[in-house]
C-alpha positions in Angstrom: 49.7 55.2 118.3 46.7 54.2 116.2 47.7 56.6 113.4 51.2 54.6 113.4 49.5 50.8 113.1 46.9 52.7 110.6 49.9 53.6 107.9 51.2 49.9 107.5 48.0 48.8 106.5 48.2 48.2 102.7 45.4 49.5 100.5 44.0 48.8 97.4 47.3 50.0 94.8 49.7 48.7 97.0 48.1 45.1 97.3 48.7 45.1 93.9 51.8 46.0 93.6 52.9 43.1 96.2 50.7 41.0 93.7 53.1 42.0 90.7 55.9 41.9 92.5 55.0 38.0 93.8 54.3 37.0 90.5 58.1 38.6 88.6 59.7 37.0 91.9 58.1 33.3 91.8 56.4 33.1 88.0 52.9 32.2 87.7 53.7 28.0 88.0 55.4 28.4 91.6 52.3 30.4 93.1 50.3 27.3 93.3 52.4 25.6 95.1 53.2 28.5 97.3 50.0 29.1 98.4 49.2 25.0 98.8 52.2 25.7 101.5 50.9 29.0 103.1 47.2 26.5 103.2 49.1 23.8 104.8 50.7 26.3 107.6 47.5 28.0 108.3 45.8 24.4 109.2 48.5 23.7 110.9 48.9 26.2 112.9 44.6 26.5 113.3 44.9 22.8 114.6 48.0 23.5 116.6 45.7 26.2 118.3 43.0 24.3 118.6 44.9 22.0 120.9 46.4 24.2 123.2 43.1 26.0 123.4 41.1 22.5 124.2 44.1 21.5 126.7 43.9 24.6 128.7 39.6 24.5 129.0 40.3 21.3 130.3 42.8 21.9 132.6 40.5 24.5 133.8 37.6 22.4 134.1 40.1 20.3 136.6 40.8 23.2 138.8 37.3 24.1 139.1 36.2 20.6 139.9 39.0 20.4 142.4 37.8 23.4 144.0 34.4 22.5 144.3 35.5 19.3 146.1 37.1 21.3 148.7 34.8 23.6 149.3 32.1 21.0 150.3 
């Protein structure tokens, strides 16, 4: 199973040949603004996770609080 996920994992020459292939597919002026957009999705989805992962300490912090109460 590890040898499987091991033989999707580009290396060095076919890195890039994804590169070249980008840059005939887009040009070199739309890569700019292809990567400001890949940027923008990455925050987004960072802050997205940072939300759920704040919202779910809290609501833990609740249960445990709740449990403490009734156990005294």
């Amino acid at each position: 199973m590890n040898t499987l996920f091991l033989a999707f994992i580009p290396g060095g020459t076919e890195l890039i040949v994804i590169l070249f292939v980008v840059l005939l597919l887009f040009g070199g002026r739309k890569i700019p603004e292809l990567m400001r957009g890949l940027g923008k999705g990455i925050r987004e989805f960072n802050s997205a996770r940072a939300t759920v992962e704040k919202e779910l300490r809290e609501g833990m912090t609740e249960e445990e609080k709740k449990l403490e109460s009734n156990n005294k």
